[in-house]
One Martini backbone bead per residue (centre of mass of N, CA, C, O) as a GRO file, in nm:
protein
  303
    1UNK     BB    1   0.532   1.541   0.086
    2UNK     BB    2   0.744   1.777   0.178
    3UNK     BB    3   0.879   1.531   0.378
    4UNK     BB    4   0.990   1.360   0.179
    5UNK     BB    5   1.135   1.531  -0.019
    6UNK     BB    6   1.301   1.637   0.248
    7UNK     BB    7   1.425   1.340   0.310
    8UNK     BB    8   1.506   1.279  -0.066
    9UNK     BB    9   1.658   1.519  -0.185
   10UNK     BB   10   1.514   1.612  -0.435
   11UNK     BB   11   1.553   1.768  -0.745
   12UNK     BB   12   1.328   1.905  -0.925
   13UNK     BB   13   1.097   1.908  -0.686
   14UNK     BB   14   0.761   1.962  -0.726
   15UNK     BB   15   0.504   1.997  -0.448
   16UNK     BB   16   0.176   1.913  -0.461
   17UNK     BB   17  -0.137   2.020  -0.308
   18UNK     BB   18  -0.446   1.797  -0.366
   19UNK     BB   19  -0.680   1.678  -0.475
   20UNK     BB   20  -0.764   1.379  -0.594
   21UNK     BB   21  -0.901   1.451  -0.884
   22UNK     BB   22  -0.688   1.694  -0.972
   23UNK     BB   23  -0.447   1.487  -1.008
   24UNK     BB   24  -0.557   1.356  -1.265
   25UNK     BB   25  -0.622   1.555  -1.423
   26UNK     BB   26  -0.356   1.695  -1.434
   27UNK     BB   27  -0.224   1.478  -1.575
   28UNK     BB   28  -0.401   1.472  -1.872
   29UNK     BB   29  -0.312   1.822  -1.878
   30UNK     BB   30   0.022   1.849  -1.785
   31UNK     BB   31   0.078   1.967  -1.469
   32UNK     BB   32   0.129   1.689  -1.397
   33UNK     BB   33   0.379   1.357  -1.355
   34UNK     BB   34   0.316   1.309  -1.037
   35UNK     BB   35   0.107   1.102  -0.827
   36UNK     BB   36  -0.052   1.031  -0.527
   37UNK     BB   37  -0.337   0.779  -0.524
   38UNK     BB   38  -0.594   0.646  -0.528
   39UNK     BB   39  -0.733   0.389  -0.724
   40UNK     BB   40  -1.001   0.478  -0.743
   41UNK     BB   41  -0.970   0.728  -0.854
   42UNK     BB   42  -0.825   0.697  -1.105
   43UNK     BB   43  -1.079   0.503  -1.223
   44UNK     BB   44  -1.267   0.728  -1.232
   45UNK     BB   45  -1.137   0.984  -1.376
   46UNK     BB   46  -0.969   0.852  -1.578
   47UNK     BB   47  -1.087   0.640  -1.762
   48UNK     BB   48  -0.864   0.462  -1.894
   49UNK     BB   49  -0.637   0.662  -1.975
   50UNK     BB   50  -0.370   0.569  -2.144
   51UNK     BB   51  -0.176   0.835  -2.020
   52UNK     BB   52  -0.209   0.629  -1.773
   53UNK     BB   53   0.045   0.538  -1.534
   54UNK     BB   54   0.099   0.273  -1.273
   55UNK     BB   55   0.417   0.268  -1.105
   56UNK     BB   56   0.290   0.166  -0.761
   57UNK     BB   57   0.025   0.000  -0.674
   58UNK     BB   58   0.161  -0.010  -0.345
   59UNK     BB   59   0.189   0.181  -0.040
   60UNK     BB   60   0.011   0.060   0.212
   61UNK     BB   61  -0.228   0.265   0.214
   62UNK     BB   62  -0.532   0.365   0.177
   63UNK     BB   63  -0.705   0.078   0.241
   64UNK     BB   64  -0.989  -0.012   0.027
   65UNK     BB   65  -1.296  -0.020  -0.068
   66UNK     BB   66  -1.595  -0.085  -0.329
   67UNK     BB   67  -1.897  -0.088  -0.234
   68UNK     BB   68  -2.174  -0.238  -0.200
   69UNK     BB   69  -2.500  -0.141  -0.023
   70UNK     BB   70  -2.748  -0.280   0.193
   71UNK     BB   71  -2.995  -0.303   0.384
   72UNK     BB   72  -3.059  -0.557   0.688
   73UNK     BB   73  -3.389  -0.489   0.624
   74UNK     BB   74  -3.634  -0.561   0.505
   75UNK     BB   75  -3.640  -0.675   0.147
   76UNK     BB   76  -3.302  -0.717   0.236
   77UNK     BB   77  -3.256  -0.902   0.478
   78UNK     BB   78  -3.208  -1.223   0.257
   79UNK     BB   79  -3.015  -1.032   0.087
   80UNK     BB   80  -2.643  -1.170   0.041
   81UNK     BB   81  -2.661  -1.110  -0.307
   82UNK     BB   82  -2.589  -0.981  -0.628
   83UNK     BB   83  -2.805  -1.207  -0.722
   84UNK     BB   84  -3.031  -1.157  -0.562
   85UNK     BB   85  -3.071  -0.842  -0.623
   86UNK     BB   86  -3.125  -0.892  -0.937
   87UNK     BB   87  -3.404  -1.094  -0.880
   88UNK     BB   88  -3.568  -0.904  -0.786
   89UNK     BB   89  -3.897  -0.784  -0.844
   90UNK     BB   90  -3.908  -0.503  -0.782
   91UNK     BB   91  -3.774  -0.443  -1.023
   92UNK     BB   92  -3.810  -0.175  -1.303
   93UNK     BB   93  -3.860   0.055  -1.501
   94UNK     BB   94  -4.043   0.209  -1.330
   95UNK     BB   95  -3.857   0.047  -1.040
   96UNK     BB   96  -3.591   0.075  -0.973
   97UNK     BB   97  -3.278   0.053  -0.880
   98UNK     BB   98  -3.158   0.292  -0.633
   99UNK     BB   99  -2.869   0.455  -0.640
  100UNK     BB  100  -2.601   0.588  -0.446
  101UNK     BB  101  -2.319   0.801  -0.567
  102UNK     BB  102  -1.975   0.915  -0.620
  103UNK     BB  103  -1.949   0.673  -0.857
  104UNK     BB  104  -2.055   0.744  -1.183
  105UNK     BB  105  -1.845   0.555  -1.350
  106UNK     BB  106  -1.791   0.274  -1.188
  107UNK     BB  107  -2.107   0.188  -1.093
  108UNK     BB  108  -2.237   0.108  -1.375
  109UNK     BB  109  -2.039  -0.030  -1.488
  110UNK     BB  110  -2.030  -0.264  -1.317
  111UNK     BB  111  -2.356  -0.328  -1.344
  112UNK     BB  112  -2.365  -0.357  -1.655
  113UNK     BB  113  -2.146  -0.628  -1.626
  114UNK     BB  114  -2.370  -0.761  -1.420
  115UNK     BB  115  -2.673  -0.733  -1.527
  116UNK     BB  116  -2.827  -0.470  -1.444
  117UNK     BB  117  -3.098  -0.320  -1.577
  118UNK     BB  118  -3.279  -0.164  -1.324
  119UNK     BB  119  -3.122   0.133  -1.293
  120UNK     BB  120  -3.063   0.381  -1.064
  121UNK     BB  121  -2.841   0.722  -1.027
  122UNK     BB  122  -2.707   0.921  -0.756
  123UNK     BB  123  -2.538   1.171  -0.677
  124UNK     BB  124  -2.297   1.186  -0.439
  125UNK     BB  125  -2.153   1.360  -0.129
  126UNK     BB  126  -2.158   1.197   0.111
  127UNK     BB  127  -2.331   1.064   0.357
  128UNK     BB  128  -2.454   0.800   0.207
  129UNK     BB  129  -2.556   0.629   0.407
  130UNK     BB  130  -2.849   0.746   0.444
  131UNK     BB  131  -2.993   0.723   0.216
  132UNK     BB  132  -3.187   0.449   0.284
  133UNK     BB  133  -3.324   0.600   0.520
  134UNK     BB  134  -3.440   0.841   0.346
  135UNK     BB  135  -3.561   0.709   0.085
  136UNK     BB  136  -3.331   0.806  -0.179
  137UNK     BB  137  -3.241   0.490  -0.154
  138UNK     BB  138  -3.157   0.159  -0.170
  139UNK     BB  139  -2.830   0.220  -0.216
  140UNK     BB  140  -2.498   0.186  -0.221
  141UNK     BB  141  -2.143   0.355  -0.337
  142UNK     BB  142  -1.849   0.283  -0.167
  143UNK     BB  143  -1.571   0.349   0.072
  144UNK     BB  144  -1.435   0.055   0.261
  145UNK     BB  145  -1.255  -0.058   0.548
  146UNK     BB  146  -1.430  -0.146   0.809
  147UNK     BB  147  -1.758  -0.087   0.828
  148UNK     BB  148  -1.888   0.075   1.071
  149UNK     BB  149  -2.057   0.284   0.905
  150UNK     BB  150  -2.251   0.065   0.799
  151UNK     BB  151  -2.336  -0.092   1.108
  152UNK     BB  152  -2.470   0.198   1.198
  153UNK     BB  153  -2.665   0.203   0.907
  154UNK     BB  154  -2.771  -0.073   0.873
  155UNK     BB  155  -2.548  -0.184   0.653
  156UNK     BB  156  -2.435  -0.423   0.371
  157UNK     BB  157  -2.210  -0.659   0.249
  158UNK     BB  158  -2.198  -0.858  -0.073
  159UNK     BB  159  -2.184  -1.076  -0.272
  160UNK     BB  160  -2.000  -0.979  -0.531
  161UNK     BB  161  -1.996  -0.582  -0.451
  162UNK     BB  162  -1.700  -0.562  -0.534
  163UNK     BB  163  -1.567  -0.314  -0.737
  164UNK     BB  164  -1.301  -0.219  -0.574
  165UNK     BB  165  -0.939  -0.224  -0.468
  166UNK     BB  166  -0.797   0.011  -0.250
  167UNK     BB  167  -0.506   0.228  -0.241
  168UNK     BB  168  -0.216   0.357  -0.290
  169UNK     BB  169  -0.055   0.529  -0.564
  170UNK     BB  170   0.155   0.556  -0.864
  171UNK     BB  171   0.088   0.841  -1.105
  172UNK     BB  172   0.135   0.867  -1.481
  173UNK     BB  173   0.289   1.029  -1.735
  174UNK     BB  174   0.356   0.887  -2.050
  175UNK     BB  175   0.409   1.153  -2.194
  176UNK     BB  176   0.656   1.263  -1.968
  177UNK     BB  177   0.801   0.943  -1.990
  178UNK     BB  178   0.883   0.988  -2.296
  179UNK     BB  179   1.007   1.301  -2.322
  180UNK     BB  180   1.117   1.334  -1.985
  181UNK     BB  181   1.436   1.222  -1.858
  182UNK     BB  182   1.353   1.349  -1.577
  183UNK     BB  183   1.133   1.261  -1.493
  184UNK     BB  184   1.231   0.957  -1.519
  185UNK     BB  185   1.445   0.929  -1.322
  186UNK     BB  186   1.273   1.026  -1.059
  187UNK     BB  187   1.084   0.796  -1.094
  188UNK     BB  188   1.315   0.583  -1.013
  189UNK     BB  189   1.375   0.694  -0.764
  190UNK     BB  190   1.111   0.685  -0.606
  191UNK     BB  191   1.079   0.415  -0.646
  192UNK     BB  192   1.306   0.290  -0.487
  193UNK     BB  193   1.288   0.440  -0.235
  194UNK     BB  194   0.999   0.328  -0.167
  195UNK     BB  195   1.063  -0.014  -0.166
  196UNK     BB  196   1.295   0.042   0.032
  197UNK     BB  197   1.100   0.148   0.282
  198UNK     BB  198   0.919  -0.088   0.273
  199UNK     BB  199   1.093  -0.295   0.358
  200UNK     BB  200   1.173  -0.187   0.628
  201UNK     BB  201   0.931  -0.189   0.768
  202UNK     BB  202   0.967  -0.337   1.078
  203UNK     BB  203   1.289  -0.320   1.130
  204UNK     BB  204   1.596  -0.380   1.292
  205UNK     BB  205   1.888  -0.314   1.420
  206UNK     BB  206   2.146  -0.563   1.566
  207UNK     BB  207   2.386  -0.484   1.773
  208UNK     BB  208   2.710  -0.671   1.906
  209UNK     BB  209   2.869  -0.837   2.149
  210UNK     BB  210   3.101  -1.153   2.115
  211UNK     BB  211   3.267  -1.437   2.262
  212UNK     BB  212   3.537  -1.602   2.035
  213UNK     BB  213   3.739  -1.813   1.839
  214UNK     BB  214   3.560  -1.754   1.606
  215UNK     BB  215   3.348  -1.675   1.343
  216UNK     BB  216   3.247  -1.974   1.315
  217UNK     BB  217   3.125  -2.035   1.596
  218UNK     BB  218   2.940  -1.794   1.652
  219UNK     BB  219   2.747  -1.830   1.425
  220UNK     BB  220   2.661  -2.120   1.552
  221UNK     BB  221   2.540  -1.966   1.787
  222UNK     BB  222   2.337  -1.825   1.626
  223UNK     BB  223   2.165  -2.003   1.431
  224UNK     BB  224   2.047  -2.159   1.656
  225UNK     BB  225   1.879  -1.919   1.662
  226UNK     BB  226   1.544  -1.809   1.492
  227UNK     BB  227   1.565  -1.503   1.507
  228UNK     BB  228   1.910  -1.455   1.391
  229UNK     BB  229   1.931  -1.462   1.090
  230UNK     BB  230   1.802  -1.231   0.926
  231UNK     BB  231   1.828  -1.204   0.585
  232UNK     BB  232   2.084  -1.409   0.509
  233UNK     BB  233   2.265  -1.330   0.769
  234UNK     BB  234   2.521  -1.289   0.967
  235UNK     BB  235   2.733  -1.005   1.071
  236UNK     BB  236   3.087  -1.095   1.132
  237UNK     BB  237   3.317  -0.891   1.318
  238UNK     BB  238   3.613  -0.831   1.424
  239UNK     BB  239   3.784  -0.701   1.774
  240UNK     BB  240   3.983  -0.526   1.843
  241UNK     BB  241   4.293  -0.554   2.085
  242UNK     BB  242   4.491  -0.467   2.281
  243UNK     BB  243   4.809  -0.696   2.433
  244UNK     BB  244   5.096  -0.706   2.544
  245UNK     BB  245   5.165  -0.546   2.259
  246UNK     BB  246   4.886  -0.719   2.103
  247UNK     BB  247   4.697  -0.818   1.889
  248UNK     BB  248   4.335  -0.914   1.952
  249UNK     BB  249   4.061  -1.192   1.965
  250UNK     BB  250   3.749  -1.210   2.150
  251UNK     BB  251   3.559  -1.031   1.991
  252UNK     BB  252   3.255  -1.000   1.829
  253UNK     BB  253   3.051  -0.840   1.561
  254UNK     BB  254   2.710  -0.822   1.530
  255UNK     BB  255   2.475  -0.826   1.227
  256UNK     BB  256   2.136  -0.771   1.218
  257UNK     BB  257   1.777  -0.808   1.116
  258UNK     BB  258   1.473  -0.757   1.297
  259UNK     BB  259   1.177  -0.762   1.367
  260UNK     BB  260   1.044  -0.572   1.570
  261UNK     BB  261   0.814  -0.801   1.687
  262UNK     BB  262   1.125  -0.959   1.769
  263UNK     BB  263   1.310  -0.799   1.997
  264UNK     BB  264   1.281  -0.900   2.233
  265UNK     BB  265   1.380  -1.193   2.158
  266UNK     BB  266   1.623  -1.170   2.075
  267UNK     BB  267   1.792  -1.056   2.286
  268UNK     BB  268   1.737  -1.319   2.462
  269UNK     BB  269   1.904  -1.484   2.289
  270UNK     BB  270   2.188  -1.341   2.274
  271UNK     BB  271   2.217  -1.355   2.581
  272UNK     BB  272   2.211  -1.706   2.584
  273UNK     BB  273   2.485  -1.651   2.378
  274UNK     BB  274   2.702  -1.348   2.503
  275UNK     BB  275   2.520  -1.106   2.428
  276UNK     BB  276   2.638  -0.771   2.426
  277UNK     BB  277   2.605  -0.445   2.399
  278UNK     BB  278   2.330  -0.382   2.263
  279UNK     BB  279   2.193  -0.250   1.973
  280UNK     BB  280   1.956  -0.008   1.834
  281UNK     BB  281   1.780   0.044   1.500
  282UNK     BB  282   1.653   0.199   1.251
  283UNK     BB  283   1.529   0.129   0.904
  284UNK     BB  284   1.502   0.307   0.615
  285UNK     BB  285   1.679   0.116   0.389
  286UNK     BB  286   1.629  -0.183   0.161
  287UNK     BB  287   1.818  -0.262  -0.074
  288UNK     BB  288   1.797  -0.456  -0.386
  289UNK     BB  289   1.697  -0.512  -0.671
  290UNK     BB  290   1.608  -0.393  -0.921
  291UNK     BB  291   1.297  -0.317  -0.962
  292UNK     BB  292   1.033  -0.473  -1.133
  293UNK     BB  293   0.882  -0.246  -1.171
  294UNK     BB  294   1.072  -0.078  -1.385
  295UNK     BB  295   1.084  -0.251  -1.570
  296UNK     BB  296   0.769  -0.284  -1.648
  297UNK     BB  297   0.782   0.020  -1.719
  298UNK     BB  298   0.966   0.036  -1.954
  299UNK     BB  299   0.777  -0.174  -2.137
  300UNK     BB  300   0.510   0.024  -2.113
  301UNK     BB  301   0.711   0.253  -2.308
  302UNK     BB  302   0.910   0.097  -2.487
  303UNK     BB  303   1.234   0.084  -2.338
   0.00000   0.00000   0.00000
């Protein structure tokens, strides 16, 4: 977050590091405006609390879901859907299905929802995998993002028991961000420039010198090639060249854009239609037109 910052050389602008649970109460209490954390967090500590507002959904890292998970052995061996699990006789209300989980208040709320009656929770943190081998819970409801620790301890996730999928987001103050214009405007900061850098993620500019009898000749040889086409056409800028005391053009700069994944065959192409002198750049920021989101934002505000 501080190397963000000092990326963005935003002013006004203080990072705190803080718990991920902290930072959602921290906002609903007032004492901070913005945070990034967690759709799971959000959901389980905000529980709904109208004064937050999720202001970038998708931030592309911290990708899991929360989801229901019971042992792939003994009485469960068979059962591989929610509804199976809820049809099972041995729950009663003497003998409930005994859950544990961290997430307490999504956990019910979500099983509530599906109509499972016998059902008791346990709260833990931590180490959940563990609970139905040591006989302390029949299944858990946990953060799962490869599988391989439910694989490891013989757990499994069945359809229908995935509780919410969750990614990293920005979530604001709705009451600071009604009140305080710099908080808006940093908001709005913050947002197109992380819009502009998940775009270019995985971009790479590439610039060349090609000889060519004017700019639409050279053009017609790149377009020909499928990699080469950039973000919406390659930028074409003549080079000029004193020659016999004239000014003249014999060679072309071209400007293009193109997957990181795909640079070794662009390079390849470009040399196979006259391209030399190839340059490559990484890119920071790819602005397009103002993000769909900040309008979002403001009819969620009413502004």
């Amino acid at each position: 977050m501080t190397s963000i910052n000092s990326h963005m050389q935003l002013s006004n602008l203080e990072v705190w590091f803080q718990r991920p649970k902290d930072i959602v109460r921290k906002l609903q209490t007032g004492d901070l405006d913005i945070g990034m954390v967690g759709f799971d967090t959000v959901s389980e500590y905000g529980q709904g609390n109208e004064d937050l507002i999720v202001v970038h959904d998708a931030l592309e890292y911290g990708a899991c879901r929360l989801s229901l998970a019971i042992p792939k052995y003994g009485i469960f061996e068979n059962i591989n859907s929610l509804h199976e699990l809820a049809e099972m006789p041995q729950w009663t209300k003497e003998r409930p299905l005994r859950i544990a989980t961290g997430f307490s208040h999504l956990g019910p709320k979500f099983l509530k929802e599906k109509g499972l009656e016998h059902v008791s929770f346990s709260t833990a943190d931590g180490a959940l995998e563990a609970a139905p081998a040591m006989g302390i819970a029949d299944a858990i409801i946990d953060l799962v993002s490869s599988g391989t620790t439910l694989r490891e301890n013989d757990l499994k996730e069945i359809e229908g028991g995935v509780v919410l999928e969750s990614q990293a987001v920005i979530v604001a103050s709705r009451r600071s961000l009604n009140t305080r214009q710099d908080v808006l405007e940093i908001t709005h900061e913050i947002l197109e420039r992380l819009e502009a850098h998940l775009r270019a993620t995985g971009q790479v500019t590439v610039v060349a010198n090609m000889r060519g009898k004017s700019a639409e000749e050279v053009a017609e040889r790149i377009l020909s090639q499928t990699s080469l086409s950039g973000l919406q056409g390659p930028t074409i800028s003549p080079v000029y060249c004193k020659r016999d005391g004239k000014i003249v053009v014999d060679y072309y700069a071209i400007v293009i854009c193109v997957p990181q994944k795909a640079l070794y065959k662009s390079v390849k192409q470009l040399r196979s239609i006259g391209g030399s002198g190839v340059l490559v750049s990484d890119l920071t920021y790819i602005f397009e037109e103002e993000t769909p989101r900040w309008r979002k934002l403001l009819s969620q505000l009413g502004l």
